[in-house]
C-alpha positions as CSV (number, residue, x, y, z in Angstrom):
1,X,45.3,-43.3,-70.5
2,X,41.5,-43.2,-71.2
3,X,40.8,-44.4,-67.8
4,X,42.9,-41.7,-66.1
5,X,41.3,-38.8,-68.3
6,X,37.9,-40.2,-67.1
7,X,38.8,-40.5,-63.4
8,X,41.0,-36.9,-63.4
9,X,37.7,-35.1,-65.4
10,X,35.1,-35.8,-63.1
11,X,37.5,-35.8,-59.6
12,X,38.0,-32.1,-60.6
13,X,34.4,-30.9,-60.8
14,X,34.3,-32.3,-57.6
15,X,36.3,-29.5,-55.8
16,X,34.4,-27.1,-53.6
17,X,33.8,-23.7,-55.5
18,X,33.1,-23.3,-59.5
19,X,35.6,-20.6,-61.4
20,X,32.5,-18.9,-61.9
21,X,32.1,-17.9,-58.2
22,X,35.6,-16.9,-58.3
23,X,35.1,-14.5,-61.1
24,X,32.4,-12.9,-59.8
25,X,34.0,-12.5,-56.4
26,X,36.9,-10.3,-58.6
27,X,35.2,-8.5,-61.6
28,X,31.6,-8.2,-59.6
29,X,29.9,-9.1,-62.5
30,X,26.3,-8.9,-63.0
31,X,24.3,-11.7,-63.2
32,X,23.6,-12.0,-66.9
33,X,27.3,-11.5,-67.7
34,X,27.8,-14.5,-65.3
35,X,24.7,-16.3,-67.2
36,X,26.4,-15.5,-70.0
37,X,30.0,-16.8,-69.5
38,X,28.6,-20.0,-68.0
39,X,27.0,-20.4,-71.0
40,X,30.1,-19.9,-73.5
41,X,32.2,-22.3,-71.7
42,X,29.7,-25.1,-71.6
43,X,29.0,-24.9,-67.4
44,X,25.3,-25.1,-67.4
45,X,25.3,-28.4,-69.6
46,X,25.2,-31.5,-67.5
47,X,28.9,-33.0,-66.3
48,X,28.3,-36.3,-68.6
49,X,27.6,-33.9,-71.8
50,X,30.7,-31.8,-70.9
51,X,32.9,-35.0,-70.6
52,X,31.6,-36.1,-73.9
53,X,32.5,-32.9,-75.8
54,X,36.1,-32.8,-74.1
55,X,36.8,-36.5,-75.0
56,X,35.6,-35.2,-78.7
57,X,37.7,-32.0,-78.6
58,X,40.7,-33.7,-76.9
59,X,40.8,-35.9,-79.6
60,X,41.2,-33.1,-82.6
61,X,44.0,-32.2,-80.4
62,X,42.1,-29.1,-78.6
63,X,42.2,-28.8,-74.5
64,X,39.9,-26.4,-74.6
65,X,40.2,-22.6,-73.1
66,X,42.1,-21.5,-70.0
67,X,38.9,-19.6,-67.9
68,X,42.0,-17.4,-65.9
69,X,44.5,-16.6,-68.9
70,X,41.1,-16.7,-72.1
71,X,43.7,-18.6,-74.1
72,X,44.0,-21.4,-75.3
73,X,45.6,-24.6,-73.0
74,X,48.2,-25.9,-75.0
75,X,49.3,-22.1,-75.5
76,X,49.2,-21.4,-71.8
77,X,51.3,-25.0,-71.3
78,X,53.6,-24.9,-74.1
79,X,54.9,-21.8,-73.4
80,X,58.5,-20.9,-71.5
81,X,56.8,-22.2,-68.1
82,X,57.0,-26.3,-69.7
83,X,61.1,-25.4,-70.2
84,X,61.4,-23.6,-67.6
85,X,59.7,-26.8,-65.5
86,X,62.3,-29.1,-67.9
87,X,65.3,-27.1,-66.9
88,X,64.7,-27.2,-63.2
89,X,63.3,-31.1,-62.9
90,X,65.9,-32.3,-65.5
91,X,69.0,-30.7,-64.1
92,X,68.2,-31.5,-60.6
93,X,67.2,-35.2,-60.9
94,X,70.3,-35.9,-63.2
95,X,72.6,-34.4,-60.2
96,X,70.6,-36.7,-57.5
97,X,71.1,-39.8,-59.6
98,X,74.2,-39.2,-60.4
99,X,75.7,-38.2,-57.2
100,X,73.4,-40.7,-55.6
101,X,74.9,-43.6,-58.0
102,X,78.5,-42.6,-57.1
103,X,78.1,-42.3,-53.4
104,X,75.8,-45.2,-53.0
105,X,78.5,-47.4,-55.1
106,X,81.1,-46.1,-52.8
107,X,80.1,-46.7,-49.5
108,X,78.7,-50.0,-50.4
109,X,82.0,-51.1,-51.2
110,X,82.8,-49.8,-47.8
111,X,80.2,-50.9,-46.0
112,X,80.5,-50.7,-41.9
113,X,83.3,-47.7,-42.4
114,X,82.8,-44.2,-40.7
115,X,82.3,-43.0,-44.1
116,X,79.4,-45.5,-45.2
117,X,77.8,-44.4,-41.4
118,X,78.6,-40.8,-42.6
119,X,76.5,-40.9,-45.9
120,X,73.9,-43.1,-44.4
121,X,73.4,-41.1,-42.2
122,X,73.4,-37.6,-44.1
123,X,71.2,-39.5,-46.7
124,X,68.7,-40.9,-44.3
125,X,68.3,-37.0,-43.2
126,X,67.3,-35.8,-46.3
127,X,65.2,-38.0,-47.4
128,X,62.9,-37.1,-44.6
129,X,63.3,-33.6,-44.9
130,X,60.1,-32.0,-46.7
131,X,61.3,-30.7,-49.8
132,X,59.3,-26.7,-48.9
133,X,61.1,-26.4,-45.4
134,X,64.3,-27.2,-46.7
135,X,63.7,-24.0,-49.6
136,X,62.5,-22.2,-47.2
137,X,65.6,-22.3,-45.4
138,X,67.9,-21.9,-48.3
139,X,65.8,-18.5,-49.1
140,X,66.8,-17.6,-45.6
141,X,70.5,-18.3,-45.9
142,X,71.5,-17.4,-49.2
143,X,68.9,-15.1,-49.8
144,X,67.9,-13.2,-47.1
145,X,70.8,-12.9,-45.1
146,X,74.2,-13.3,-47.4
147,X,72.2,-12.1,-50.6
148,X,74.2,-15.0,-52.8
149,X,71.1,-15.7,-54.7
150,X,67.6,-13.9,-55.2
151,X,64.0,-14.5,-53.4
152,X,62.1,-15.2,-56.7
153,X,61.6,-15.6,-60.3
154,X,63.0,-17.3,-63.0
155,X,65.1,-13.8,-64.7
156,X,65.4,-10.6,-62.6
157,X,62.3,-8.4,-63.8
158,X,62.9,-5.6,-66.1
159,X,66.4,-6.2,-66.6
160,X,67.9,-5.7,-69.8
161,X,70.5,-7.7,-71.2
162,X,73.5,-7.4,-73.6
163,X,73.8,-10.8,-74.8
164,X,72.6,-14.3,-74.7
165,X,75.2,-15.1,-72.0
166,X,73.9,-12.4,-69.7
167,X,70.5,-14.0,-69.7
168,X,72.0,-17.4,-69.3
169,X,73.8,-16.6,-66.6
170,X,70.6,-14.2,-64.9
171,X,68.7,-17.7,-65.7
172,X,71.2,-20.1,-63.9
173,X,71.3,-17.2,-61.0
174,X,68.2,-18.1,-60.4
175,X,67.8,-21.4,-61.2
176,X,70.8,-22.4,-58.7
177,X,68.4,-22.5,-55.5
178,X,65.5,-24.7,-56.4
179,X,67.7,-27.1,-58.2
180,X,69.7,-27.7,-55.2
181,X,66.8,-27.8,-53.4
182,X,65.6,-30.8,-55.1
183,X,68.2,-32.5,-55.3
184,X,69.2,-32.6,-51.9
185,X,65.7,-33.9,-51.4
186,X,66.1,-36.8,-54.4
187,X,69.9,-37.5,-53.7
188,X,68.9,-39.4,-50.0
189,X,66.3,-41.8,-52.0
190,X,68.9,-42.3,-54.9
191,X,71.7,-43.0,-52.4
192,X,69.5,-45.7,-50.5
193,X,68.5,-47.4,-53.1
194,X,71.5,-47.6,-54.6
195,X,73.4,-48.9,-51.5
196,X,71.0,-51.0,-51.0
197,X,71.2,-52.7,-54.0
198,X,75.1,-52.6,-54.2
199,X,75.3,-54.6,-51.0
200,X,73.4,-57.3,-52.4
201,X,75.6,-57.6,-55.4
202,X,78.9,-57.5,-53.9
203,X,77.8,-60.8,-52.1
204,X,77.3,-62.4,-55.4
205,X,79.5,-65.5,-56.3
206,X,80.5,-63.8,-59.6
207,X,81.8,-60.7,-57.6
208,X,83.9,-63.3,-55.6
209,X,85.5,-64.8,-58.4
210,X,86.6,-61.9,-60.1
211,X,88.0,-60.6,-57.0
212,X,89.9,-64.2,-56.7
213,X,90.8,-63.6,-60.3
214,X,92.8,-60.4,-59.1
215,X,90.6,-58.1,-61.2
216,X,91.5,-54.9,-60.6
217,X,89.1,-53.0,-57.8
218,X,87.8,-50.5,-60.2
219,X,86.9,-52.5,-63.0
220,X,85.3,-55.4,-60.3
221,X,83.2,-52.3,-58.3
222,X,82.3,-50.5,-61.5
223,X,82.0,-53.2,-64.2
224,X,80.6,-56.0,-62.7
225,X,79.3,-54.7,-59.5
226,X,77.5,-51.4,-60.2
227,X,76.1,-51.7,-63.5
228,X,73.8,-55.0,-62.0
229,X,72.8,-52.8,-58.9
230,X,71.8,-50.1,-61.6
231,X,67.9,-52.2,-62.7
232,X,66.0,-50.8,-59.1
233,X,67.3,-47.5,-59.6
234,X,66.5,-47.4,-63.7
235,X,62.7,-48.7,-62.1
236,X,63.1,-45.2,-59.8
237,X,63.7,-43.1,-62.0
238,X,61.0,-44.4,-64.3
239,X,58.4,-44.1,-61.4
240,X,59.2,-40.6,-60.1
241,X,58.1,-39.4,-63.4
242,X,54.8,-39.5,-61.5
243,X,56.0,-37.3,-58.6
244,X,57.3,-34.5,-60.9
245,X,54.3,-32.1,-61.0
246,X,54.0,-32.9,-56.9
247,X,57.7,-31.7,-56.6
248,X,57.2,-28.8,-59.2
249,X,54.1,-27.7,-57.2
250,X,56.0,-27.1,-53.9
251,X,59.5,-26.3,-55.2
252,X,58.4,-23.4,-57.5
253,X,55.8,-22.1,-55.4
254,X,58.3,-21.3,-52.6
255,X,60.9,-20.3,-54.9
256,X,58.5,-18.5,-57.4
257,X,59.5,-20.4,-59.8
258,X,57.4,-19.7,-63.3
259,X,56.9,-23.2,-64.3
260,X,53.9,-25.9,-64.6
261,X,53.9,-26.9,-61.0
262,X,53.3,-22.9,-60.0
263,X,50.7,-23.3,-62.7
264,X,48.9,-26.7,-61.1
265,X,48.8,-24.5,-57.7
266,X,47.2,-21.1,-60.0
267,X,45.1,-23.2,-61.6
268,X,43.4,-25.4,-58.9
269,X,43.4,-22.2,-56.7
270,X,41.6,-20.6,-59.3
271,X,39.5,-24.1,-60.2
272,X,40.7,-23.7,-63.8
273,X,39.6,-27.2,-64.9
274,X,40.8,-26.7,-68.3
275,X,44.4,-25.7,-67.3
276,X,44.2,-28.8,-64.2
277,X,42.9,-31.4,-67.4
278,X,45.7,-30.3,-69.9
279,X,48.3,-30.4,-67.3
280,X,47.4,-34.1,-66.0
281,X,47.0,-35.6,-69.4
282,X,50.7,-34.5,-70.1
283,X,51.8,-35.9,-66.9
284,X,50.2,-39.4,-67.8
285,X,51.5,-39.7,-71.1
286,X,55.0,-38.6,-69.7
287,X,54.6,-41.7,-66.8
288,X,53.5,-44.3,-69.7
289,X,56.5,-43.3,-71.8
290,X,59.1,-43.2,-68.5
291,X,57.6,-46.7,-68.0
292,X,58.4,-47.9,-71.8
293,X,61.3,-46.5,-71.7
294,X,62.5,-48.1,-68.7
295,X,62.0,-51.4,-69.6
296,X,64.1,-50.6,-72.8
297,X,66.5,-49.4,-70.5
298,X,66.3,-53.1,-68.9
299,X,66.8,-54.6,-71.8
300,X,70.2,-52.8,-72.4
301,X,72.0,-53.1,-68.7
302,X,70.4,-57.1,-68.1
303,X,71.4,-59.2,-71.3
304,X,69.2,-62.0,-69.4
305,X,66.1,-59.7,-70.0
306,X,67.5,-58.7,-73.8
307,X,67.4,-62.1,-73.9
């Protein structure tokens, strides 16, 4: 972790352009107020001293001041945009890996057959598919032509509502688009892996004697089968914890989605290096905790590893 908050402090001060110049293109300051705000957020001190008091000040817990929004970091993270990037990444990776699991068992178990050719194929499609064409085209579909969905936002602007179900629902209206959109994307990968994997199992000696057995087909695909083929995809899931912010960053700026991925784009756009350090830090600790958790996970689906 202290390695990466080294390497991510000093890559972003190596982007062309300084917020300052940014500012001043905007507000056309003067050049003593420029002087002057360079000067309250620590820019004319040499990169090695700024490092050393943001190590100090991340430490007490502080990530310093957000030059666009003149708030604090944590504020500007913590706020709805962190759930509203939880609600979309959550509900669309659960749907890929789920889905993925069950069809990938499936045509496994049916390898060869038109419908094992059928998802294969389909799967091998949209995995290559780049995840800001494919919104795009859903916004032209069912948002531009049959108007099932809107263009933008996370709630409809300026709307009031009655109850707590009408902004649920206004929410999910919204939300319906991007999450389909990712996990059309995630779903080919989840399926491939999972197919993958399954076909190795079935050709087990332990899958041949319970079939010999006369083990019902459910309990020998499900039971025995799929819960071994299961380790790769817990190790997925445990890696694309590292993707998530790439994702966000693509999915909710074509969808206008107000989460932390719009915020990474705003933020290097606007070469907010405080914003840009607060939001990688969380992403790191996020990828070391996916990582312990997945070998827990390991643990509890291999007994030979809980061993």
């Amino acid at each position: 972790m202290f390695l990466f908050i080294t390497i991510m402090f000093f890559i972003f001060r190596l982007m062309p352009g300084n917020p300052i110049g940014l500012i001043l293109e905007q507000y056309n300051l003067t050049p003593e107020a420029a002087q002057r705000l360079i000067h309250l957020w620590g820019l004319d001190k040499p990169v090695w001293q700024q490092y050393l008091i943001y190590i100090k000040n991340l430490l007490k817990g502080d990530m310093g001041i957000s030059y666009v929004y003149n708030a604090p970091v944590s504020s500007v993270i913590f706020s709805r945009k962190l759930l509203n990037t939880l609600a979309l990444l959550i509900s669309a990776h659960g749907m890929a890996l789920l889905i993925g699991m069950i069809l990938g068992v499936w045509a496994a178990w049916r390898r060869g057959t038109p419908i094992d050719i059928g998802t294969l194929v389909t799967a091998l499609v949209l995995y290559t598919i780049p995840v800001f064409w494919l919104g795009l085209m859903l916004l032209m579909m069912f948002a531009v032509h049959v108007h099932w969905f809107p263009l933008s936002g996370t709630i409809t602007p300026a709307r009031s509502y009655k109850d707590i179900l009408q902004y649920i629902g206004d929410y999910l209206w919204h939300l319906t688009l991007p999450m389909i959109s990712i996990t059309l994307i995630r779903l080919g990968g989840d399926f491939l892996i999972m197919r993958n994997t399954m076909i190795n199992v079935v050709r087990e000696d332990y899958i041949t004697t319970a079939i010999a057995k006369g083990l019902p087909e459910k309990i020998v695909v499900w039971k025995h089968a799929a819960r071994n083929a299961l380790l790769p995809i817990v190790t997925m899931a445990g890696l694309d914890m590292a993707f998530v912010v790439s994702g966000a960053v693509l999915t909710e700026t074509v969808f206008g989605w107000d989460g932390i991925g719009k915020l990474t784009y705003e933020a290097a756009i606007n070469r907010d290096y405080p914003v840009l350090q607060g939001l990688f830090f969380i992403l790191v600790v996020v990828v070391l905790l996916a990582n312990f958790l997945t070998d827990l996970m390991y643990a509890y689906l291999d007994p030979r590893v809980r061993y």
